[in-house]
N, C-alpha and C positions, 0 to 999 in steps of 0.2 A: 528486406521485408517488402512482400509487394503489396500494391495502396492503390487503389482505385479514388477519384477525385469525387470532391461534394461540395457543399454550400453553408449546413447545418454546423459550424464552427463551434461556436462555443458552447450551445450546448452539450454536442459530443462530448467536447474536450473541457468541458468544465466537469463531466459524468467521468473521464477517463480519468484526471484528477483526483476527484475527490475519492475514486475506488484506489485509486495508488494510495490514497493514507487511511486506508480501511473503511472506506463512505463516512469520513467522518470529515467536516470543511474547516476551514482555517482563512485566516491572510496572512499574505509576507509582509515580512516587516519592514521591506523598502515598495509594497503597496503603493505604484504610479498616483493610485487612487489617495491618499493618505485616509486610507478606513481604518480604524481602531482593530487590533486583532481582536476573534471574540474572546480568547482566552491566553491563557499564557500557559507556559511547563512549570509543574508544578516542582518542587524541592524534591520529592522524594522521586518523582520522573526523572529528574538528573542526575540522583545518584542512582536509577533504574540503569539512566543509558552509560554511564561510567562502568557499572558492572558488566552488562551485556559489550560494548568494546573491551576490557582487558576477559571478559567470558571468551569470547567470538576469538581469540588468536590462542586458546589453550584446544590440543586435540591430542586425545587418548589413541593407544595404539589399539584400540576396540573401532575408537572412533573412525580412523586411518583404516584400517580394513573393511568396514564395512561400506565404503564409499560415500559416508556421510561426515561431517564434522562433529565433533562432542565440545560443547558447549560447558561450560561449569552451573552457569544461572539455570540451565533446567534439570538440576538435579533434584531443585524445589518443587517441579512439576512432575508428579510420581502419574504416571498415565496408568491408572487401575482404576474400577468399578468405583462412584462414590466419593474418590476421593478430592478433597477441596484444597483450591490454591489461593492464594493472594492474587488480585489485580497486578501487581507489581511484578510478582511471579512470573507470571504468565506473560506479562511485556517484556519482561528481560529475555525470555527464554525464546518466545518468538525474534525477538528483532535483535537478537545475539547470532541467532543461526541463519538466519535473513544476511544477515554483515558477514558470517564466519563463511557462506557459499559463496557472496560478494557479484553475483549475477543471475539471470535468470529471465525467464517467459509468463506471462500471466495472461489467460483471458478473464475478461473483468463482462458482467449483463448486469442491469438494471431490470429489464423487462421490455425496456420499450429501445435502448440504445446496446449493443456490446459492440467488444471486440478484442485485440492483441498487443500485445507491448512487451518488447525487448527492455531488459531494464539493467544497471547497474549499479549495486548498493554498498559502499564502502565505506570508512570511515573518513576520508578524505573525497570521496564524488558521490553524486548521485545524479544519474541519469538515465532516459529516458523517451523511449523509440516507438510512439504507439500510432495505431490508426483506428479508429472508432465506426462503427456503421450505423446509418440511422436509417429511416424514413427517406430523410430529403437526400442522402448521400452520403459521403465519406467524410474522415474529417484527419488528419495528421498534424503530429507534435512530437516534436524532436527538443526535449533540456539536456543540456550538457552545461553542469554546474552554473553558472553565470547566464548560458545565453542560453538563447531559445527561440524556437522557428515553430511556427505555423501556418499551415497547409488549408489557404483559403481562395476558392474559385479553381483549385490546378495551380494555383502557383504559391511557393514557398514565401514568408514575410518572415523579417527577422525583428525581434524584439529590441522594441527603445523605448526606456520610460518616460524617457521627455521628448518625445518626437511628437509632433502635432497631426501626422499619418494615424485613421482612429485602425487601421491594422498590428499599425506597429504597437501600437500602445496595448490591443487587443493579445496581443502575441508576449507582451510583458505582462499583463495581467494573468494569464493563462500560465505562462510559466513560473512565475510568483508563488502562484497558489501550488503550482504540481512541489516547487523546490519545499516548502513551508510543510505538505504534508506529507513527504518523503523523507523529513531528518526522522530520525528516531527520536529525538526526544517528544514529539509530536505525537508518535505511533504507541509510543508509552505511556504518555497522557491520556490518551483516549482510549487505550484497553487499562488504566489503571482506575477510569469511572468507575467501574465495578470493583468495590472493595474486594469481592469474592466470585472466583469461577470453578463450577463441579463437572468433573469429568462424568462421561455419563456408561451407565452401561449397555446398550446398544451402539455400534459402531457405525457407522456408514459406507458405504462403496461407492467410493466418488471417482469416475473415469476422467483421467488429463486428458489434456486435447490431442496429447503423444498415443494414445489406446492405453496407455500403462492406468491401470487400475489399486486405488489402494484403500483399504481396507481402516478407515482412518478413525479414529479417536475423536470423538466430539467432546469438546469443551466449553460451557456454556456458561456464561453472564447469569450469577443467581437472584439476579431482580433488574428490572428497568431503568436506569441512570442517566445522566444532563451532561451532556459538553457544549461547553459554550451554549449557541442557541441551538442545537440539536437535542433531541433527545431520542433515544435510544431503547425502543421497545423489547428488543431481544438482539441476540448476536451471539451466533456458536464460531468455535474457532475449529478447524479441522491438522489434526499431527496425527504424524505418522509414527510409528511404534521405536523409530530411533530421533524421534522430535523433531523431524522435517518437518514444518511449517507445506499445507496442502493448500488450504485456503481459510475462506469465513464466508459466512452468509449473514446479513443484517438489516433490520428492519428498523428505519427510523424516522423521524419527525422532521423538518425545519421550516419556520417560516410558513405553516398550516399545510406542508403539503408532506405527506408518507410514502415510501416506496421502501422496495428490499432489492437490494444490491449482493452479489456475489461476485468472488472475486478465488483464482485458483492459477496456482505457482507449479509450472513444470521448467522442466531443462536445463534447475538451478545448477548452479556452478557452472554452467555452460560456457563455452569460448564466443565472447559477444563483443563485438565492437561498435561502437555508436558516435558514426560520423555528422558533423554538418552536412545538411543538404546544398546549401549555395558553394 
């Protein structure tokens, strides 16, 4: 990936974060900081992501030819005009075929920050190759399961939560939070706030950053919902007519300040490798 250098660190990369677990915030739970998480996974989130991994390794010879995976949890999510899903539904089904592609590309905007990330989603790693553009600069973050490197001034740091360097520590905080709102049962938590999501009838036409245009299915949050301190004014989810996950766009709350974040998934399944930078 190529990366142009910056200064603007953590905001970037607090913004590339929290759009990697759908703009919704968390902390990890080995937090340098020792902050309380705001919330925890809820009971029926675990049995959400329990389905969605033994969902994510079953695939129909429908599924098999058509270049996509077939998932079992979204056979709950009936994409027609009208029709209403569960919260839970609709996390299994997303973050089943998110696992079941097991790679992928996303550019992520807030409005005021975006950018790219290489990413890999599996039920044993997740990691994660972005570079963020802002105002003041660039900004680069590299997680690979455990460790994690941030790209501050032009030069690479590598995360330590007890190092007394406030980079390194910055670079564990950073990666913390990307690892915490990357697991799935995280990402099921937070689209399972909304008890209820309506598919709608009007579709959209959302162009990837590939030129491939797709004709996609909105799915939408049937009322405004609380995670942790966030709260969540609206949030559509966009699938494709064989339940590819396209993207989401979401408007939310935290800490009195609002913004709408978007977030769009190409190149899944792609052949991606995600090395340390040092």
């Amino acid at each position: 990936m190529n990366r142009r250098r910056g200064s603007n660190v953590l905001v970037a990369l607090a913004t590339a974060a929290l759009l990697a677990g759908c703009t919704a915030p968390s902390e990890p739970e080995d937090d340098p900081a020792g902050a309380e998480p705001a919330t925890t996974a809820s009971e029926s989130s675990a049995d959400a992501e329990a389905e969605a991994e033994a969902a994510s390794e079953a695939s129909t010879d429908a599924g098999a030819a058509s270049g996509s995976p077939s998932v079992e949890a979204c056979e709950e999510v009936v994409l027609e005009a009208d029709e209403q899903v569960t919260g839970e539904a609709v996390a299994a089904c997303a973050v089943g075929m998110l696992m079941a592609y097991g790679s992928g590309r996303e550019y992520v905007d807030d409005g005021e920050t975006y950018g790219e990330a290489d990413f890999l989603f599996t039920e044993d790693l997740r990691s994660f190759d972005a570079v963020m553009h802002t105002a003041d600069g660039d900004a680069g973050l590299i997680v690979i399961g455990a460790d994690a490197w941030l790209e501050m001034d032009g030069a690479w740091v590598a995360s330590d939560p007890d190092s007394t360097d406030p980079g390194e520590q910055m670079a564990a905080m950073v990666g913390g939070l990307y690892r915490a709102l990357a697991d799935p049962i995280t990402v099921m938590d937070v689209l399972s706030g909304s008890d209820t999501w309506t598919v709608q009838e009007d579709r959209e036409l959302i162009t990837l950053p590939d030129g491939t245009d797709v004709n996609a299915w909105q799915v939408v949050a049937d009322e405004p919902f609380t995670w942790g301190e966030v709260q969540v004014t609206d949030w559509v989810l966009w699938f494709g007519s064989d339940h590819t996950p396209v993207g989401n766009r979401g408007t939310s709350t935290m800490f009195g300040f609002e913004g709408t974040s978007s977030q769009i998934f190409y190149d899944l399944g792609a052949d991606i490798t995600i090395e340390p930078p040092l």
